[in-house]
N, C-alpha and C positions, 0 to 999 in steps of 0.2 A: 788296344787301339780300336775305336769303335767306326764302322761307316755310318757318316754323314746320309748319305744315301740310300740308304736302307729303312722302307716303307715296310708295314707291315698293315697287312689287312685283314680284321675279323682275329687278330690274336687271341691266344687262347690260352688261359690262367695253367700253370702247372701242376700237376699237383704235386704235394708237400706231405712229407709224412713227418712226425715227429722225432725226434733225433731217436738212432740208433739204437734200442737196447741192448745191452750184455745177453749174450748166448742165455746163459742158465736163468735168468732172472725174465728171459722171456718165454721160455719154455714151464717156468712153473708158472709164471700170469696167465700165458694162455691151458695151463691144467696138463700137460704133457709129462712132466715129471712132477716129482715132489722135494718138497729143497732135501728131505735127505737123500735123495738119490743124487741131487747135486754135489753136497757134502763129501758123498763118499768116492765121487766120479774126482771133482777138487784134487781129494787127497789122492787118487792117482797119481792126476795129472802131476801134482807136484813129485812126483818119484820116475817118472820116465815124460817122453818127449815122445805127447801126442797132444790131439786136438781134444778140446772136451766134447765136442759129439762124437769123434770117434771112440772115446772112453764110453760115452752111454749109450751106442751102437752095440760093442761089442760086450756091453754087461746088459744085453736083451732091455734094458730099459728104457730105451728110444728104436723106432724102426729106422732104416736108411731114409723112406721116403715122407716123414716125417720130421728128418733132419735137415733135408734137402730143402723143404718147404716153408721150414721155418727159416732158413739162411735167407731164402731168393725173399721174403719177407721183410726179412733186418737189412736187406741192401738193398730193396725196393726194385727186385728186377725178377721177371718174369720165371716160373719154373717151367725148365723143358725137359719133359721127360722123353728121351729117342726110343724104348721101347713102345709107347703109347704114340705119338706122332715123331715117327724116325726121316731121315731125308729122301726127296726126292731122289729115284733113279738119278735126272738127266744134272743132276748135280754133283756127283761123286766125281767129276773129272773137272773140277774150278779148280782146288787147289791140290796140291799134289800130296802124297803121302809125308815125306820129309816137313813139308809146312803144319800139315797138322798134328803132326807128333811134336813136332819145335815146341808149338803154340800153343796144344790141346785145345783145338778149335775143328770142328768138320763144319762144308757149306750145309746150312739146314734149311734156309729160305731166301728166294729168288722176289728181290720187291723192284723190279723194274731194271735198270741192269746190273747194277749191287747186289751183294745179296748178304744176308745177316747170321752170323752163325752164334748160337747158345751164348758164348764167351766173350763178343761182342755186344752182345745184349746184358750180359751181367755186370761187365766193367766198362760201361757207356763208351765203349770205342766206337770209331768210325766205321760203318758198313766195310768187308773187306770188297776190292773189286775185283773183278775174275780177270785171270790170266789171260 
């Protein structure tokens, strides 16, 4: 249902990435593996129940944070790294321990009285609002 009433002034185009590539096939485009490192990561994966970056994490041929960067890439949403920019102090008391382990979410940034945590940034949810 769309409002009738709803003006918009000065909007501003989205931007658009092109549809999603497959994990492996974007990691050899952009030169990070090599398809036989895919190949052989592949035939793991077909024999136990993992992720294929976690296959090519743990066979030293992908780093973590080069895993990480290529995902927030293919789903077009910001990488936060909490070691390099971690949460403010006066935020660790929004939501409570129980909610962020539920959710795996911690509060990481205050944008007026919402505020936006990692996980809310990567599956386009709604700002959580503080308790």
């Amino acid at each position: 249902m769309s409002n009738q009433r709803l003006i918009l002034f000065n909007p501003k185009n989205v931007k658009t990435t092109n549809t999603a590539r497959l994990l492996g096939r974007q990691l050899i485009e952009d030169g990070h593996i090599t398809t036989t490192d895919l190949v052989h990561a592949l035939e793991q994966q077909s024999k136990m129940d993992a992720q294929l970056g976690d296959i090519l994490v743990a066979n030293a041929v992908l780093s973590s944070q080069t895993l990480l960067a290529t995902l927030a890439t293919q789903s077009n949403a910001q990488h936060v790294d909490l070691n390099n920019d971690p949460c403010h102090a006066s935020l660790s008391n929004i939501l409570s321990a129980q909610i962020c382990l539920k959710h795996q979410v911690v509060a990481w940034l205050r944008m007026g009285n919402p505020f936006l945590s990692p996980q809310a940034i990567q599956t386009n949810l709604m700002p959580c609002a503080p308790r």
